[in-house]
N, C-alpha and C positions, 0 to 999 in steps of 0.2 A: 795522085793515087786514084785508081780506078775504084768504083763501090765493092768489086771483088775482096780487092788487096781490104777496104775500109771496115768493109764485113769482118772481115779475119784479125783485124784491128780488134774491134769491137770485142767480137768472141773472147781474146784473148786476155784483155780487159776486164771481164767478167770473171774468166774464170782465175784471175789472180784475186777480185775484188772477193770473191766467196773462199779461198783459199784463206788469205787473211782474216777475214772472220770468224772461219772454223779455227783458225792457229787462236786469234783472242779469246777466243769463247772457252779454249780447252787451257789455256794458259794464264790467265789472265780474272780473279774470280771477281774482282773487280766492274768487268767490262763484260760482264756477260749478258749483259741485257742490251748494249751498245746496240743501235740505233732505234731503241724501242718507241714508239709513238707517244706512248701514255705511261705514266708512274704514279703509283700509290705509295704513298708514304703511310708505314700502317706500324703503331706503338702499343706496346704489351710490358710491363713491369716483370712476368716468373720467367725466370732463368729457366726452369725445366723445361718449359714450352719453346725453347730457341727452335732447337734439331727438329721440332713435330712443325713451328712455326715455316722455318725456311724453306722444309722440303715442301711444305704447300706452294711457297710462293714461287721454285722454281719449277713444279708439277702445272701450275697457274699459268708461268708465262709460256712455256710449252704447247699450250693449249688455245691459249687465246694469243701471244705477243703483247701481253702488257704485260711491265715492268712490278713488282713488288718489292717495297723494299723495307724488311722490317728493320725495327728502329726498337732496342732492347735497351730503356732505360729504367735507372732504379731512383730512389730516392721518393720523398717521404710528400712532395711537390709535386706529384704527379700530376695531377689535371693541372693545376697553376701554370706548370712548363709546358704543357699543350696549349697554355692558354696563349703563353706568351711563344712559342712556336708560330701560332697561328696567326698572332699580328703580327711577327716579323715580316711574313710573307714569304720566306724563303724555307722551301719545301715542309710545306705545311704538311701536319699529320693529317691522312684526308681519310682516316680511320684509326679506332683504337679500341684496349679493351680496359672495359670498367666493372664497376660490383654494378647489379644495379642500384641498390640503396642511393650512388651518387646520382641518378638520372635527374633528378631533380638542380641538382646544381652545376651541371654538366649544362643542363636545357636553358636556365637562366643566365649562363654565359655565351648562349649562342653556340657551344662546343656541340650540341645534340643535338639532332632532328630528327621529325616522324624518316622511319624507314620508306624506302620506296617495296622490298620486298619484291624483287623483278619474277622469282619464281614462286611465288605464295606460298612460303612454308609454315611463315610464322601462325598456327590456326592448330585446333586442336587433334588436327588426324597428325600432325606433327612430331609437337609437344603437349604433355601435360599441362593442365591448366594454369598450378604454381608460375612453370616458366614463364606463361604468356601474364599469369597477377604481374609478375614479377621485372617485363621489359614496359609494362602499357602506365603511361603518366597524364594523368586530365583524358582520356578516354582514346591514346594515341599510342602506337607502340611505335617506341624510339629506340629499341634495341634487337639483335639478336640474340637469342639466348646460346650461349656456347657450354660451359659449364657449372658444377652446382658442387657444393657441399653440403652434406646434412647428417645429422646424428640418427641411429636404429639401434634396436637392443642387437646385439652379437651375445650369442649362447654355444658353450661348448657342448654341440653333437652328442659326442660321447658317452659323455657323464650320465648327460639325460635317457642314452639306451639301455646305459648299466643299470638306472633304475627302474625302469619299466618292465626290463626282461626278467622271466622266472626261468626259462629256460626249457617253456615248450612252443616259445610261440612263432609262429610263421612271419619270413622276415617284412610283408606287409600289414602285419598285425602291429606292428614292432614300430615301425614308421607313423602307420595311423596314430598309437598311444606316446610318440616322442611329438608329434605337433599338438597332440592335447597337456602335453606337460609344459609346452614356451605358454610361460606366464602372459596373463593379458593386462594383469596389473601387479600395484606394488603389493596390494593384500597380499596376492597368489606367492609371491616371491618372498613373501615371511612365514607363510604358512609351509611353503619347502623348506624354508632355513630350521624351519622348528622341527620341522618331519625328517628331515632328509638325513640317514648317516652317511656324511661326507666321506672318501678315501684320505689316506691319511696329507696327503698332498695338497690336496684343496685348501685351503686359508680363507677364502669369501664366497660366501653362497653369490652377492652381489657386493659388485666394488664400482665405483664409477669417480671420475673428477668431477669433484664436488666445489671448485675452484673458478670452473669455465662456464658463464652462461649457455655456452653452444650444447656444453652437455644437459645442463640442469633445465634448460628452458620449457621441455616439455611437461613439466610438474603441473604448471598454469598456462601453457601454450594454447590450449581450447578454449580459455576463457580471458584473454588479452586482447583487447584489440586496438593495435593501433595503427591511426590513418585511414582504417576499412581496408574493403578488397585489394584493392591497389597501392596501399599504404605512402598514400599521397592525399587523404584527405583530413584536414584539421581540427574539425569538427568532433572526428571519432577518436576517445583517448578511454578505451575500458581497462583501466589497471587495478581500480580499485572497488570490487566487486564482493559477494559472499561466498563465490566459487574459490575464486582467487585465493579468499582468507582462508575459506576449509583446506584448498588444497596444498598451499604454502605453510599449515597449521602441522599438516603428514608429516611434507616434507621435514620440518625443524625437528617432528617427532623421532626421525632416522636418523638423527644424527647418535642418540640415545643406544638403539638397536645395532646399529652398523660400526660405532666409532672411528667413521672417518675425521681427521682433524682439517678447517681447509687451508692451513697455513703450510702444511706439508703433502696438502694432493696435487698431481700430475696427472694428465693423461699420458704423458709416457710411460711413466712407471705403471698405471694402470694396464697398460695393452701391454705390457713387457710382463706382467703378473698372468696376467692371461694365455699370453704366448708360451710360460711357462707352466702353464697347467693349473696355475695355483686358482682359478676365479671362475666359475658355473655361466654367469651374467654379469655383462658392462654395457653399458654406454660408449660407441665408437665411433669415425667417422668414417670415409670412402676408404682413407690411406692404410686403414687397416686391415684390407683384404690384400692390399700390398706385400704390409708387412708378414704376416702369414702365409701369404705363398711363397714368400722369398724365404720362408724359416723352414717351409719346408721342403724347398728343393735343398735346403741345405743339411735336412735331415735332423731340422732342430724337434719338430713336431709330427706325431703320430695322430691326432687325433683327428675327429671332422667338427668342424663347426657350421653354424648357420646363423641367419639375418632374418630377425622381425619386425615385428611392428611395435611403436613404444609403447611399452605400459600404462592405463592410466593406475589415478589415483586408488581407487576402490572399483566399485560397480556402477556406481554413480557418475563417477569423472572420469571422461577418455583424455587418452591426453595426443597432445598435437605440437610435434618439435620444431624448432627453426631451420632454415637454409637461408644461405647465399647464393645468388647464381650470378655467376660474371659472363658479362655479354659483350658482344662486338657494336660500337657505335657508331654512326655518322656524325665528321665534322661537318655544323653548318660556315667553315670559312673554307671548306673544299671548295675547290674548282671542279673535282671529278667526283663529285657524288654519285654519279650513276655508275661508273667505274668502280667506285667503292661499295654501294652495295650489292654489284654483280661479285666482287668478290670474298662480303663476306657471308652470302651464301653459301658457296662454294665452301670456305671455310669450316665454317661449322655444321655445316648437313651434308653436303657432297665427298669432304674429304676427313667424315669424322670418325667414318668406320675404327678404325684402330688409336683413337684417343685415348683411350686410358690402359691400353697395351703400351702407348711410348710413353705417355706422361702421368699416367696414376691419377688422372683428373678424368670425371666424370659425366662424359656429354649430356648436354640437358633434353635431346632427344629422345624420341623411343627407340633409335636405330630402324635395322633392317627390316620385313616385315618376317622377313624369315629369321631372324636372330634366333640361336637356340637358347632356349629357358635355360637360366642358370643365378645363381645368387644375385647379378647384376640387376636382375626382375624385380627382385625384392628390394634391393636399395633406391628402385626407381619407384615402386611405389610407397615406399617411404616419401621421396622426396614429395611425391605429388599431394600426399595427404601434410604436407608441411605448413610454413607461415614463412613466407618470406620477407626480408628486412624492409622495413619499413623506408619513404624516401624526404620525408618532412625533411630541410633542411634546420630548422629549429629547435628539434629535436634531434639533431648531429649525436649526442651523447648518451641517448635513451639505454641505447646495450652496455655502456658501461656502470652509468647509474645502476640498470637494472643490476647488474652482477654484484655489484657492491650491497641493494639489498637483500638477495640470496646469501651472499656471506655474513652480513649482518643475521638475519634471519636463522641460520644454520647454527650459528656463534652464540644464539639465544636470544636476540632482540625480539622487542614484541611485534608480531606476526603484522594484526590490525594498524600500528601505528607506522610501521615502514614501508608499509603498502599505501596507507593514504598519506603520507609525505612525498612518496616516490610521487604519485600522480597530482598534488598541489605541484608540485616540481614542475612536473612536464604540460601540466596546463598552462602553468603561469608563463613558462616560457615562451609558449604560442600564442597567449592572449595579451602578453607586455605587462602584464597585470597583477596584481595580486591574485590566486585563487584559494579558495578553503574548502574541503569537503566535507561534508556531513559526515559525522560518525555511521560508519554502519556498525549494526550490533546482531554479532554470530553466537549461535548458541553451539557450541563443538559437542561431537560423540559422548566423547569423556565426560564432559559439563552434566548433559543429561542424564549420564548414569546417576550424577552427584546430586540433581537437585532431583530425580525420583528415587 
């Protein structure tokens, strides 16, 4: 065969070998990444994030020709099966996403490592500063931040313009005196319950779950500190303080005022009371702007509502709520780490525009620079004025203790003495040791009326 004839060999060759690959790639979902160079093996536990997860990954190899392949497992072993993932050695997860609270035990099994950060997002023109407390462990950031959860007061709109209007005033008259009526604390929100004539509908000036540390936690969130900044340091354990006691002292006092009982509260039932008009002020999280929208494309809801900042205790005490933020990490048993964190940049800042449009989860960035102002703004700087979970490994059970003595507390234990048992607790636990704390001794509001 002459190079003419061989040529034309060739050609033909070609174009059956791209022929066949366009047939597997449209047939075949399997094989659609078929002869890709490179593969990331990348693991996520929520089912909601599949459909947001996938179409990154096949926008991903679109872009670049590496392979993605998520890996949508559930169960209660999640890091441990990464762990053991990763000494099998066969297609190790060479990324995945975690709370950060785990970083800490994620990093002492070699599952974490510092990010490389190939595009330098992770810095505060980014993310707020929480996200960045909230990836950085021993002065290193080992995560990106991808999403967050966190509690805001949610206020029915409405209510608050029926009571402000008389009925000559200018509709930005009207707006100015509805942002001077969202309470800045719990004082302000009993001084309305006592002022306010409700419509006959309304059931709770304020109702909140009284049940869930996530909600309750901003009572004393200003004056907790645990771990420090980063909440990875041992040293710092402020639970049992005279803030703390005044203002866990309120708290017990509302149970009085409000008669929530917490053996029968829900946050469902709470934002389902809300949704039906019944409640002025709750305590809510991200998924309830969800649920609200979706009530009212379906015509369940007339009204407007809005997102603030949480109340503190009095004048005295601001208060300061918790978050989560779950973030995308580096295996250190990858082979492809730089692979891996070119792609979960991308991930989570390049392809996050529309996250909480598909998954109702709440990017931990600032977004766009153009993003137009909308309630989003406000749950964002909720989050940033937050506390994020703590990553002592030690203290693994701190949020449940803690919950147990809010409910204790709530139920009528003594305020002082479940506060400094909580914190012998959680020191003893990190020191191996016995610990005992000193009595502190609070003089309360009420007290002083009593002994002047």
């Amino acid at each position: 065969m002459d190079k003419k004839g061989l040529s034309i060999v060739l050609v033909i060759s070609m174009l059956l070998a791209v022929c066949f690959i366009a047939y597997r790639q449209n047939n075949d979902g399997d094989n659609i990444f078929a002869g890709s160079d490179e593969t990331l093996y990348f693991w996520y536990t929520d089912a909601s994030l599949e459909a947001y997860i996938n179409s990154a990954a096949l926008e991903y190899y679109d872009a670049t020709g590496i392979r993605v392949v998520p890996v949508l497992h559930s169960g209660v072993e999640y890091l441990e099966d990464i762990n053991a993932a990763s000494l099998s050695g066969n297609e190790v997860p060479d990324l995945y996403i975690l709370g950060s609270d785990s970083i800490e035990k994620a990093a002492m099994a070699g599952l974490a490592i510092p990010v490389t950060d190939p595009a330098q997002i992770v810095n505060q023109r980014v993310y707020p500063q929480t996200a960045l407390d909230a990836v950085t462990y021993h002065g290193q950031t080992f995560a990106y931040p991808f999403y967050y959860e966190t509690a805001f007061l949610l206020y029915n709109e409405t209510y608050l313009q029926q009571m402000v209007v008389s009925g000559n005033e200018a509709e930005g008259e009207i707006e100015q005196r509805v942002q001077e009526m969202i309470p800045q604390s719990i004082e302000e929100i009993l001084a309305i319950a006592n002022e306010y004539d409700a419509p006959e509908n309304v059931e709770n000036i304020f109702l909140w779950d009284v049940s869930d540390i996530f909600y309750n936690y901003f009572f004393t969130g200003a004056y907790m500190n645990v771990g420090g900044t980063y909440g990875d340091d041992e040293s710092v354990m402020e639970i049992y303080n005279e803030d703390t006691i005044v203002c866990m002292s309120v708290y017990q006092d509302l149970h009085q005022f409000f008669s929530i009982e917490s053996k029968e509260s829900s946050y469902e039932a709470v934002l389902n009371d809300f949704v039906a008009g019944k409640t002025i002020f709750t305590i809510a999280t991200t998924d309830a702007i969800g649920v609200l929208e979706n009530a009212r494309s379906e015509g369940e809801i007339t009204f407007e509502y809005g997102v603030a900042m949480l109340p503190g205790v009095d004048a005295e005490h601001v208060a300061r709520g918790l978050s989560s933020t779950s973030a995308v990490m580096i295996n250190g048993y990858s082979d492809n780490a730089d692979a891996a964190n070119e792609f979960a940049v991308y991930l989570v800042n390049r392809y996050a525009d529309t996250l909480y449009e598909r998954t109702q989860k709440m990017p931990a960035w600032f977004g766009p620079e153009d993003y137009e102002e909308n309630i989003f703004d406000r749950v964002n700087e909720v989050y940033a004025a937050s506390v994020p979970l703590p990553k002592i490994l030690e203290i693994s059970n701190f949020w449940v203790q803690l919950e147990l003595a809010y409910t204790r507390i709530w139920d009528g234990a003594d305020v002082n003495e479940t506060l400094r048992t909580l914190s012998e607790q959680m020191k003893t636990q990190i020191a191996g040791a016995p610990v005992t704390e000193e009595v502190i001794t609070v003089v309360l509001p009420e007290e002083e009326e009593v002994v002047n």
